[in-house]
C-alpha angles and dihedrals in degrees: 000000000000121000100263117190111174127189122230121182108212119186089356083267099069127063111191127204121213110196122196148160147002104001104179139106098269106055129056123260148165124290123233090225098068088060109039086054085056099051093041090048091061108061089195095077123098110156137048123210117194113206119193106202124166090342105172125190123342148190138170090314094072092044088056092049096061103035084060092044092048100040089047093053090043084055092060098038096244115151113247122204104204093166097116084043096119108242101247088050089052092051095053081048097058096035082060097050076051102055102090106239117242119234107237128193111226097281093054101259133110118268118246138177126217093251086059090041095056094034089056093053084057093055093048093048092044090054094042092053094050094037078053092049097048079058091051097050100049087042086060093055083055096060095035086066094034080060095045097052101247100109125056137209121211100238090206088070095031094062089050087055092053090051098045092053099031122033092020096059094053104096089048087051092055102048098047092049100043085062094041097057093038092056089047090054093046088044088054098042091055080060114031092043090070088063097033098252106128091138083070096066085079090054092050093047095039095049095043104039086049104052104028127356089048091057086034100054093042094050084048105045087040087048094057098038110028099024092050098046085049095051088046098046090052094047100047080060096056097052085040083055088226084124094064088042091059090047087039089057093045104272130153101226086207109043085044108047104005106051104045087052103050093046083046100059086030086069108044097039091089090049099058096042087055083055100053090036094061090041084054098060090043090057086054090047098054088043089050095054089042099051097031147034090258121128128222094239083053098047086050094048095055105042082056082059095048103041109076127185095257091048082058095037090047094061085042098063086037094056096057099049077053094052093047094047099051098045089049096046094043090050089048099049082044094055090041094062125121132238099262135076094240096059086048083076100037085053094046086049091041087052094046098055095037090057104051084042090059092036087063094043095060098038081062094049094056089042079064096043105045088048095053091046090048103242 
């Protein structure tokens, strides 16, 4: 049965509303407007009566319905009898005159302006920072027991962690810096070779493969790898509530998942940025013999003489705040995952960006640093 709602005039004075029916979502009804163009249309009017007669089941369409028809009759002074109204009905009635209303723009969004806009990327940014350092903080207590001694890894899952974030990501490492170095070398002979400096270009891939695009390569392609797998696996458990069945049976979230897998990519971080690195230099050099008349002996030689301790040194202590930082990221946007698949996604692409975003910050912070310092 459709929601019915009919109009009767009585005494000229009195319009009266009876109500019937089947009111939800699914089934068709009257409109407010109809009615309220009827009682408007006839000045004589001057009180509504609302009669509730067979009404069968209801939901937020009825309650629309008579809002409208109520707000619409207040706004012309005209005198409204709600006793039959049933007293459920009544009370969803009042709760909405009590919700305060939000002001929206034409296409059905809040205005803003692009001082609150900015402003409010600042406060995301603030929160999201603090929210990042309480992590820190409770992840170096963590450490700082696992130092001690007072905390232990299981060295079962430890040792699958290793393998997953250092031998495992190899073969993506070296293809990635191979190119990387080989585009570096193409890109300095187009230009060396105009000044006959071609020996140079072992100087230009050496140096920068060395002390930024081997430690680079290594934090992005481990962001999006490694970070992300970490931020996923993480999530998945907490729609899956083993996190609370760890925390129910006793378990510190952070010394047991966080903390294995943060030491594990610390350490191997380095590793893998000597390895790119390396494989950087070799896709320059087989660029270099390719494009030009060096030799190999003579691409070797100079990029020994180029290369100095503190280049290699200076991908090295890069490479560990990158580690750090990606396994941490990745474990709190894990943690901070909602109960639902969908945010298990939002939080792997959250973790992803905000890891090659900090990657880059702090790659510019070092820059400063390391200039200031002289090395």
């Amino acid at each position: 049965m459709t929601g019915i709602a009919e109009l009767k005039v009585k005494d000229k004075s009195t319009a009266i509303i009876s109500i019937a029916g089947t009111w939800n979502i699914y089934e068709k009804h009257s409109h407010a407007e109809e009615f309220i163009e009827k009682i408007l249309s006839k000045p004589s009017i001057q009180r509504v009566d609302l009669k509730f007669v067979d009404l069968k089941s209801w939901d937020s369409v009825l309650i629309n319905f008579l809002v409208h028809i109520l707000n619409s009759c207040e706004s012309k002074n005209l005198t409204i009898n709600v006793d039959d109204i049933p007293i459920g009905i009544r009370r969803l009635i009042e709760l909405s005159k009590t919700s305060p209303v939000r002001s929206i723009s034409s296409d059905g969004q809040k205005k803003s302006t692009i001082l609150e806009f900015i402003g409010g990327i600042g406060l995301l940014f603030f929160f999201s920072l603090r929210t990042f350092l309480g992590f820190i903080g409770k992840l170096r207590m963590g450490i700082t027991s696992f130092i001690g001694g007072k905390v232990k890894i299981r060295s079962q899952e430890f040792t699958v962690v290793l393998q997953e974030v250092g031998v495992k990501a190899l073969p993506i490492v070296f293809l990635i810096s191979f190119l990387v170095g080989l585009i570096i070398a193409f890109v300095s002979v187009l230009q060396l070779s105009q000044f006959g400096a071609n020996i140079y270009v072992a100087n230009l891939v050496g140096i920068s493969m060395m002390r930024e695009m081997g430690c680079i390569m290594a934090g992005i392609i481990m962001s999006g790898r490694t970070g992300a797998a970490f931020a996923a696996t993480i999530g998945t458990m907490i729609v899956n509530d083993e996190v609370d069945a760890l925390q129910t049976a006793g378990f510190s979230i952070i010394n047991f998942l966080v903390l294995p897998r943060v030491i594990a990519l610390t350490l191997m971080m380095p590793l893998l940025c000597v390895f790119s690195s390396f494989i950087g230099i070799f896709g320059g050099l087989c660029a270099a013999i390719s494009a030009t008349d060096l030799t190999i002996v003579r691409y070797c030689t100079q990029t020994a003489h180029a290369v100095h301790l503190n280049d290699f040194f200076v991908g090295i202590i890069k490479s560990c705040f990158f580690g750090f930082l990606i396994a941490a990221i990745g474990c709190q946007k894990g943690l901070q995952c909602k109960r639902s698949a969908e945010d298990v996604g939002l939080t792997t692409t959250t973790a992803v960006v905000t890891s090659i975003t900090a990657i880059i910050i702090m790659d510019a912070i070092f820059a400063v640093i390391f200039s200031l310092i002289g090395i």
